[in-house]
C-alpha positions as CSV (number, residue, x, y, z in Angstrom):
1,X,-34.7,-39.5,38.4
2,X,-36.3,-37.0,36.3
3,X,-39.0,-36.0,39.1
4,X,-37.5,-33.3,41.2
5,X,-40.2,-33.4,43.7
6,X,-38.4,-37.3,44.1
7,X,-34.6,-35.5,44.5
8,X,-34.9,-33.1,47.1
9,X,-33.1,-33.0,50.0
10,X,-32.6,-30.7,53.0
11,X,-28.7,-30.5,51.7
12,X,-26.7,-30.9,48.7
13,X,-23.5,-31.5,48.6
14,X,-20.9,-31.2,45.4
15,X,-18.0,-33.2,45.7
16,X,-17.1,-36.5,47.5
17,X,-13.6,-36.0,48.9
18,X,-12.8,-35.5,52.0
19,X,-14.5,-32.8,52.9
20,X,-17.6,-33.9,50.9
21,X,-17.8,-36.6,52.6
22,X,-17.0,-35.5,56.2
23,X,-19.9,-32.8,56.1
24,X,-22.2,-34.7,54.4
25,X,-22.1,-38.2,56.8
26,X,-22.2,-36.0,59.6
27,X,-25.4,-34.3,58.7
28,X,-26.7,-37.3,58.0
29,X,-25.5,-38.4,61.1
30,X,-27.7,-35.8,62.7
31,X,-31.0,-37.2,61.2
32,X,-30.9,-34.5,58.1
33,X,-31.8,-36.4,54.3
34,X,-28.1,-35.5,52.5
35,X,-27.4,-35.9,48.7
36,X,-24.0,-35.8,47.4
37,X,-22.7,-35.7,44.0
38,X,-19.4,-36.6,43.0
39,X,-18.3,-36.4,39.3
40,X,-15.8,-39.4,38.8
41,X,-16.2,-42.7,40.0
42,X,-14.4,-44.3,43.2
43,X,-11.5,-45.4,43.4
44,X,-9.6,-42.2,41.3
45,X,-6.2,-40.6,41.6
46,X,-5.7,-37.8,43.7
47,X,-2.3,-36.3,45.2
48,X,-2.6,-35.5,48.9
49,X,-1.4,-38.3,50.5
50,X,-0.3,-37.3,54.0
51,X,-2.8,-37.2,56.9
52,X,-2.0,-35.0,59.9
53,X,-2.6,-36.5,64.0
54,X,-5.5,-33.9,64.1
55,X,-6.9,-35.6,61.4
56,X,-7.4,-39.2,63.7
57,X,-10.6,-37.5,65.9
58,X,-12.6,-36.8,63.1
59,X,-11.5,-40.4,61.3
60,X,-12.5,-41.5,64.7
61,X,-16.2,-39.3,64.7
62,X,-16.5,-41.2,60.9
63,X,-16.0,-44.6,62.3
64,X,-13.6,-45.3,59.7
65,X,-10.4,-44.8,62.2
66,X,-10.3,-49.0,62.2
67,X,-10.1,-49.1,58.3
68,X,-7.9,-46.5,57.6
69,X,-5.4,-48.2,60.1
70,X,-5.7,-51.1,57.6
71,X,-4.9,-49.3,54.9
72,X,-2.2,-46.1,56.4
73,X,1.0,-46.2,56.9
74,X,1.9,-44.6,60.3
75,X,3.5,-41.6,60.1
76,X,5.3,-40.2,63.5
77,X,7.0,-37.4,62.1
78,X,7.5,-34.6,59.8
79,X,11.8,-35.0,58.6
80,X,13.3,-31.6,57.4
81,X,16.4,-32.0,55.5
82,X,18.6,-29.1,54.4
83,X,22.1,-28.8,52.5
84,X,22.8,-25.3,53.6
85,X,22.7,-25.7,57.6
86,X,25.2,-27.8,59.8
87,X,22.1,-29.7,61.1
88,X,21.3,-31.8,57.4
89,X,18.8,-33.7,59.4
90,X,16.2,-32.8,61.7
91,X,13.2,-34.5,62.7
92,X,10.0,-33.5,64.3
93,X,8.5,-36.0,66.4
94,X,4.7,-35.5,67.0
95,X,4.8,-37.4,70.4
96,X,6.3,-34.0,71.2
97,X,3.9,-31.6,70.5
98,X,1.6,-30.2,73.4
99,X,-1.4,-32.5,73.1
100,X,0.1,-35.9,73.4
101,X,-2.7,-37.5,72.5
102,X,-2.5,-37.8,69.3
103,X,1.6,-38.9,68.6
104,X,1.3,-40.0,64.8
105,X,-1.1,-39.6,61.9
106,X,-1.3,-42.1,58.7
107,X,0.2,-41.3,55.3
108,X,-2.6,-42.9,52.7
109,X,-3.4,-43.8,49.2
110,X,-6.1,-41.4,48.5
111,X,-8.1,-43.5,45.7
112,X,-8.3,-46.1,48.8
113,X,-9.0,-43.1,51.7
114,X,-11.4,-41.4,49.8
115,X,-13.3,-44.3,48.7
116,X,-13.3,-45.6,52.4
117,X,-15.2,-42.2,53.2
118,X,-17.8,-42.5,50.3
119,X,-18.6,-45.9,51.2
120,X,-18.9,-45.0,54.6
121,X,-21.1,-41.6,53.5
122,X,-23.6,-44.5,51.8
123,X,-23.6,-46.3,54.9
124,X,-24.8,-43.5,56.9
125,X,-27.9,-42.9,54.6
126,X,-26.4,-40.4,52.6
127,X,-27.3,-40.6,48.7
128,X,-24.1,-40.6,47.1
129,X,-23.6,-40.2,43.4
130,X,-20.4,-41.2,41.7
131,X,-20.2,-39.7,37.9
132,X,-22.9,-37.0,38.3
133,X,-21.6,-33.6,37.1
134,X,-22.9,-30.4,38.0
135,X,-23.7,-28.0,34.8
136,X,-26.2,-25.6,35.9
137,X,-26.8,-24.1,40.1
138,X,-29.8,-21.5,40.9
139,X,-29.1,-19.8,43.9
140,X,-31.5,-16.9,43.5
141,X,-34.2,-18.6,45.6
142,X,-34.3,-20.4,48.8
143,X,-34.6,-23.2,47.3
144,X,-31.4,-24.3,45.5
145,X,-31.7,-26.1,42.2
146,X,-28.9,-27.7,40.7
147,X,-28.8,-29.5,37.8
148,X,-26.2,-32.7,36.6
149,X,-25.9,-35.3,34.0
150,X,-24.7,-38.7,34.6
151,X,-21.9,-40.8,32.7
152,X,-24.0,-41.6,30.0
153,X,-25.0,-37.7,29.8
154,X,-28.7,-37.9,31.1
155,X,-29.9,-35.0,33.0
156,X,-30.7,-35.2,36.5
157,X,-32.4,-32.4,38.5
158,X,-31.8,-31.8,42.3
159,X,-33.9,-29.0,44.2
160,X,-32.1,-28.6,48.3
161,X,-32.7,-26.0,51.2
162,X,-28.9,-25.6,51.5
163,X,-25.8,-26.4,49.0
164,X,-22.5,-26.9,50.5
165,X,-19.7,-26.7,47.9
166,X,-16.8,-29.0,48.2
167,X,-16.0,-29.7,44.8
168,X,-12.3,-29.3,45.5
169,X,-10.2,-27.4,42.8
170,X,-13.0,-27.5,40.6
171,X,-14.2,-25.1,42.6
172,X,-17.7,-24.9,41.2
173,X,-19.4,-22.4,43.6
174,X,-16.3,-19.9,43.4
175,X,-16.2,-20.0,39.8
176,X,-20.1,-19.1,39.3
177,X,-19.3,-16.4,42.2
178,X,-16.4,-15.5,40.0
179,X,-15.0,-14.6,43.6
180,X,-11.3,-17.0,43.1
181,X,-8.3,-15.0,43.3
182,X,-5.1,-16.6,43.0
183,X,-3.0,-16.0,45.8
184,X,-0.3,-13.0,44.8
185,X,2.1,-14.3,48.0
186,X,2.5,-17.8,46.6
187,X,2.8,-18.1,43.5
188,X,4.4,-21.9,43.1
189,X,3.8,-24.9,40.8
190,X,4.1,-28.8,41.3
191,X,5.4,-32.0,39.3
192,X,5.0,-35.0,41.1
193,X,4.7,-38.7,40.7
194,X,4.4,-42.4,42.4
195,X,7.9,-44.0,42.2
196,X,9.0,-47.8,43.4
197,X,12.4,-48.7,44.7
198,X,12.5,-46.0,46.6
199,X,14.8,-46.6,50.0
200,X,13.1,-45.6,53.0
201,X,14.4,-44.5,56.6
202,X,14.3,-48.0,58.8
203,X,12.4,-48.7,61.9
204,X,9.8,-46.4,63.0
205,X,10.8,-43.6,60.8
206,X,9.4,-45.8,57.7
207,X,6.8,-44.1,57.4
208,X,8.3,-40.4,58.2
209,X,7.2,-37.7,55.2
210,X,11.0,-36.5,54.3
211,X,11.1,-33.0,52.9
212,X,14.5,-31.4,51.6
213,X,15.0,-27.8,50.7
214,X,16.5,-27.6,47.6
215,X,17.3,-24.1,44.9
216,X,14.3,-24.4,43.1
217,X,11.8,-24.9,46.3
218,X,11.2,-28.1,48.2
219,X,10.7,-32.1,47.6
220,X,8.6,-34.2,49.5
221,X,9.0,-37.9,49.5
222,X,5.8,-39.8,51.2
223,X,6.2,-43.6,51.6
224,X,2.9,-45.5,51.3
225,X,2.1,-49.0,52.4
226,X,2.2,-50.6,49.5
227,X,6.0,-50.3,48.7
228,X,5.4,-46.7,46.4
229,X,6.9,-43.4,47.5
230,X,4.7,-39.9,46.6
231,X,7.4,-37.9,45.5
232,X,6.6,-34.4,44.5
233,X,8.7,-30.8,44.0
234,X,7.1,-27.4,44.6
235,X,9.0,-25.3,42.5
236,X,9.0,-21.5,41.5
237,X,7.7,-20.9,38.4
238,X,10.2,-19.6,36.3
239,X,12.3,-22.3,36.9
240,X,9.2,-24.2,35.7
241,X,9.5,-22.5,32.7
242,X,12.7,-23.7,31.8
243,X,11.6,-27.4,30.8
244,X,12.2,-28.6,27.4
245,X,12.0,-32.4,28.1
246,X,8.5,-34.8,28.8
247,X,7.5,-33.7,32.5
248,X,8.8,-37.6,33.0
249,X,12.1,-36.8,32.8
250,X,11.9,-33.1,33.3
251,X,10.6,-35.0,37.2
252,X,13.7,-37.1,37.0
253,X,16.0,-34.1,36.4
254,X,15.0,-32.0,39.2
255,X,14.9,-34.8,41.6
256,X,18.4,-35.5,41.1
257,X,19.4,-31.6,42.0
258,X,19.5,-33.4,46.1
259,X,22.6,-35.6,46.1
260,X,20.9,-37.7,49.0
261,X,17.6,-37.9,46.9
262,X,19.9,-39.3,43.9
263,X,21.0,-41.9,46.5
264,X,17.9,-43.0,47.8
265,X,16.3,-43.2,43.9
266,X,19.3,-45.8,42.6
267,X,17.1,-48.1,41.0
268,X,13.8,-46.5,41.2
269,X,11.0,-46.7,38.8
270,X,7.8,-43.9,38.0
271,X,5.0,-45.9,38.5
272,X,2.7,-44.5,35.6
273,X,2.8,-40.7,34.6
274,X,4.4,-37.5,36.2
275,X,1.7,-34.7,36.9
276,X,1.6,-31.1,37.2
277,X,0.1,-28.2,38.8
278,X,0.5,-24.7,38.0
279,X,0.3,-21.9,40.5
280,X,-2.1,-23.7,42.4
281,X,-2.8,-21.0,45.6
282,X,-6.3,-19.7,45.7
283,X,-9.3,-18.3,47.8
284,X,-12.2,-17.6,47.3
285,X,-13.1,-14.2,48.4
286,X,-16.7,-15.3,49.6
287,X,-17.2,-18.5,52.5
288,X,-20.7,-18.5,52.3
289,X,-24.4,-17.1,51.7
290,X,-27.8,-17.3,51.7
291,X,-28.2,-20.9,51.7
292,X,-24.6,-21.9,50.7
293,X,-21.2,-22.8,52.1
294,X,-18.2,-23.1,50.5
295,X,-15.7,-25.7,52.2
296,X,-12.6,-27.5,51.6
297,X,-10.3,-27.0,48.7
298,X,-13.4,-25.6,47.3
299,X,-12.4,-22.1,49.6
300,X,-8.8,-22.1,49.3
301,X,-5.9,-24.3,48.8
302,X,-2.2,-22.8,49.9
303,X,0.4,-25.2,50.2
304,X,1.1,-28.8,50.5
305,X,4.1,-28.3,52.7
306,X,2.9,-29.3,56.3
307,X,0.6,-31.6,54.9
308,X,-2.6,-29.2,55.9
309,X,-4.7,-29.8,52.3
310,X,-6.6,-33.1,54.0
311,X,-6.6,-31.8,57.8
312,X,-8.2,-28.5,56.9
313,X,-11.1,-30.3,54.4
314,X,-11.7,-32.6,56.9
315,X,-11.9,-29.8,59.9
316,X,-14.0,-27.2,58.2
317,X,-16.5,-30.2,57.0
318,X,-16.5,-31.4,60.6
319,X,-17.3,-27.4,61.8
320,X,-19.3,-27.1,58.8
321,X,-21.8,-29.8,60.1
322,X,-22.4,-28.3,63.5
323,X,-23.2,-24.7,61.4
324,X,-25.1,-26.4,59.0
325,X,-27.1,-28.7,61.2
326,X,-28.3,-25.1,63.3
327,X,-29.2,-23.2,60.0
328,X,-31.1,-26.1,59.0
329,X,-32.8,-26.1,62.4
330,X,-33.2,-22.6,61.8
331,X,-31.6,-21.3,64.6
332,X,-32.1,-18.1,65.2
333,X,-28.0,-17.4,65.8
334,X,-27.6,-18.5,62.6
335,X,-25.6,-15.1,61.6
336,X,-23.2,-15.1,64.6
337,X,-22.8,-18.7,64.1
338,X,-21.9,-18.6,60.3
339,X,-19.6,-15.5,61.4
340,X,-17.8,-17.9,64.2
341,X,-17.5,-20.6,61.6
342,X,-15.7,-18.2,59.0
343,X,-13.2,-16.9,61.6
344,X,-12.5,-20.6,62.5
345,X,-11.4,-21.9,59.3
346,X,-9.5,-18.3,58.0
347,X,-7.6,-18.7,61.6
348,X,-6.7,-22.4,60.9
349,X,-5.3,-21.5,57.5
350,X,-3.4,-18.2,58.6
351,X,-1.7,-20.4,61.1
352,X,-0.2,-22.9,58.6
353,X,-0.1,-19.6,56.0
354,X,2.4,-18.2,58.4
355,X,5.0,-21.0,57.8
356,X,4.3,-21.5,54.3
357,X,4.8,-18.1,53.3
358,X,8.2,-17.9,54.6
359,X,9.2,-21.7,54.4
360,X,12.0,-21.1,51.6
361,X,13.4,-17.9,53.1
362,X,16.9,-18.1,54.6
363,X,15.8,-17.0,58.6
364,X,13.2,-19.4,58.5
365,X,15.3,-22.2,56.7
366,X,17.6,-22.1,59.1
367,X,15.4,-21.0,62.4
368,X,13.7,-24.7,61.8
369,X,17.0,-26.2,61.3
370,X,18.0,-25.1,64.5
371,X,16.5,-27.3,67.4
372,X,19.4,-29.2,68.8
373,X,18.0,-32.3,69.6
374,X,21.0,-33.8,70.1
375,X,21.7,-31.4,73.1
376,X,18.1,-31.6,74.4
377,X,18.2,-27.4,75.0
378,X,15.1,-26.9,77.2
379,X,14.1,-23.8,75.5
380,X,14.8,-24.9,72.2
381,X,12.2,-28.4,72.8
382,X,9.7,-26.0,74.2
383,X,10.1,-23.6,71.0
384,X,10.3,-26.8,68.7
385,X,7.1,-28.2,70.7
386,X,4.9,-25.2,69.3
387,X,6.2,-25.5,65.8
388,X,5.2,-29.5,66.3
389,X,1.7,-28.7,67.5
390,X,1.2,-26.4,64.6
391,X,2.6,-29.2,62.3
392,X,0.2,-31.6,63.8
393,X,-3.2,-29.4,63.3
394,X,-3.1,-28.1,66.6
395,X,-2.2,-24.5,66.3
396,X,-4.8,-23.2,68.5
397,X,-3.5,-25.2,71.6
398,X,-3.3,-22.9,74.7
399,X,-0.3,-24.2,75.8
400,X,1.8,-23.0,72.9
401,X,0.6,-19.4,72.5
402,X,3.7,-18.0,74.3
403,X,6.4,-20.5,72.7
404,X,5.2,-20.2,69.2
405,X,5.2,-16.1,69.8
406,X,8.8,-16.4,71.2
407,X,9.6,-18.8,68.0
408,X,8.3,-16.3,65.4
409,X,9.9,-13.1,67.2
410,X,13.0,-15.2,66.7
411,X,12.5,-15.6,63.3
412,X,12.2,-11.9,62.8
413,X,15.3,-11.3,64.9
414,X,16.9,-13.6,62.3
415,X,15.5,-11.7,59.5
416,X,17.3,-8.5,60.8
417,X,20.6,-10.5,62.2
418,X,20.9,-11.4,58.2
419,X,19.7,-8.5,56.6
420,X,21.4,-8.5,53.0
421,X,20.7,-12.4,52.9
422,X,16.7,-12.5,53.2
423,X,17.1,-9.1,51.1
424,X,18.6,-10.8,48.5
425,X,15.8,-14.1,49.0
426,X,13.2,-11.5,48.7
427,X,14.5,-10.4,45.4
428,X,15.3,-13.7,43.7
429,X,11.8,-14.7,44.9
430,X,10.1,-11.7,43.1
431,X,12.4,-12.8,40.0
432,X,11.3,-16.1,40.0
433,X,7.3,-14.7,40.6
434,X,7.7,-13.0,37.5
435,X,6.7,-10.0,39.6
């Protein structure tokens, strides 16, 4: 593989996640010679376990919808629990969100969902690398040359007319830009882990992600098919700072500040090592460029609280094809295209950024804990309806323009109806920021 008249390709593709994967069998799909590189070998760990229902068209474009129903764990709803609202409980339903097409999504092991993708990116023609690491890119010309050695450290050389970057947090194309920022309005950190004998909620909510507010941020806890549960806590970072155990039992500790978390862990057991991610929010302050794309997690990573990371990989691969495939073709719209493309995927992430952003403050808190389902309010199902769609990957859905306006002029109406409250938030927030 030292002859790199042998290894060129029309596109190259760094990373073979998600979003590598997505772009690249769908270029390939399109006729177009694709190589991808991916620097560990399938199946490997990676956090990011819940799937969204927006996700199921694109699974479904793949033709991998069949085998991740094999391997998923249905999820029909998003649970929000809270121990500072009369409503502890509340559960959004996805079978109520506008588009009712789509009424539950899949939580998933990701070494087996991301393997089922780069087996499936072979299939299509693509040549697919496992344990290739890129060292060296050359943008300057129009003909990209990147450079990557193997396991056993040989050198490989690549040349391509286009390289998409979706390397994940590796970021490799953001780095070499040096155009990463971390994100100054979220500042958070993680610690999570795969637990068993963990007790689930019964009958169709089985496979529910459950997420509980709590004073240091939020939990999730993400059953999986195989008996684990993905449980995970966002927390600020100062309180972060405060460990002075192993991050095992540091995990352990912080779990048990939920007194209905404590319950449901009687008896549970880490299933290998806890993990941790510090102040993980980022963008990169360039999409793209002569010749180049930058996709994925390999653009920007937020939040994982509505479950977005996979969704939003997998969407902007799926758009990124369509842009890619045109500039290949050189199409001579290949600007407004590109421009089009950019808008798309900084829309989708502004409309989860919205939530995220204000997720922990006290008008928001409470404005989602609000719905009365028991009562059925017709107003408060249409407002809850929008909030669903969003939480589902459909935030651009005509039908909920006016609702999900209405829902966030409420939220500022709550923001002013409790004034020294959110003032007091904003405060401990910055404290906690280290700001």
């Amino acid at each position: 593989m030292n002859n790199t008249q042998q290894n060129h390709y029309e596109a190259l593709v760094i990373g073979g996640g998600p979003a590598g994967t997505t772009i690249a069998s769908l270029l390939a799909d399109k006729g177009h010679a694709i190589c991808l590189l991916e620097k560990a070998h399938h199946p490997r760990f990676h956090i990011g376990e819940s799937l969204l229902p927006m996700n199921l068209p694109i699974l479904e474009k793949l033709g991998v919808l069949e085998q991740i129903d094999a391997i998923g764990m249905k999820k029909y709803a998003a649970e929000f629990n809270s121990l500072e609202t009369s409503l502890a409980r509340d559960t959004f339903y996805f079978a109520k969100a506008a588009n009712k097409n789509h009424p539950f999504a899949y939580q998933v092991r990701r070494s087996e969902f991301d393997e089922i993708l780069f087996r499936n990116c072979q299939k299509k023609g693509v040549t697919a690398l496992e344990g290739m690491t890129v060292t060296d890119i050359d943008l300057d010309s129009s003909l990209k040359k990147i450079k990557a050695t193997d396991a056993q450290g040989k050198l490989h050389e690549f040349t391509a007319g286009y390289l998409i970057d979706a390397s994940g947090r590796d970021t490799v194309l953001a780095q070499q830009l040096n155009s990463k920022q971390k994100n100054p309005k979220h500042k958070m950190a993680a610690i999570y882990g795969h637990f068993r004998n963990v007790a689930r909620r019964t009958g169709k909510d089985e496979g529910n992600i459950s997420i509980y507010w709590f004073q240091h941020g939020w939990i999730w806890l993400i059953p999986l098919k195989d008996g684990l549960m993905s449980i995970g806590c966002v927390c600020w970072p100062a309180y972060l700072k405060t460990r002075q155990t192993s991050l095992d039992l540091f995990l352990h500790q912080t779990l048990e500040c939920v007194p209905e978390i404590r319950l449901r862990m009687q008896g549970a057991l880490l299933d290998g090592e806890a993990q941790a991610t510090g102040n993980y929010s980022y963008q990169s302050s360039i999409m793209s460029g002569s010749g180049f794309l930058l996709i994925g997690d390999a653009y920007a990573f937020v939040d994982p609280v509505f479950s977005s990371g996979v969704y939003l990989a997998m969407q902007s691969a799926s758009n990124g094809a369509e842009l890619v495939d045109q500039l290949l073709k050189k199409s001579p719209q290949g600007k407004q295209l590109t421009t089009r493309f950019e808008d798309s995927v900084a829309e989708e992430i502004n409309a989860f950024c919205w939530f995220i952003y204000r997720f922990n403050s006290p008008a928001l808190h409470k404005l989602l804990m609000s719905s009365d389902e028991a009562s059925q309010h017709p107003v408060k199902q249409k407002l809850k309806s929008a909030v669903i769609s969003v939480l589902a990957g459909d935030a651009y859905n005509a039908q909920i323009k006016l609702p999900l306006l209405a829902f966030k002029l409420l939220y500022f109406i709550n923001k002013l109806n409790q004034y020294k409250q959110n003032r007091a938030f904003t405060l401990f927030k910055k404290q906690q920021m280290g700001e």
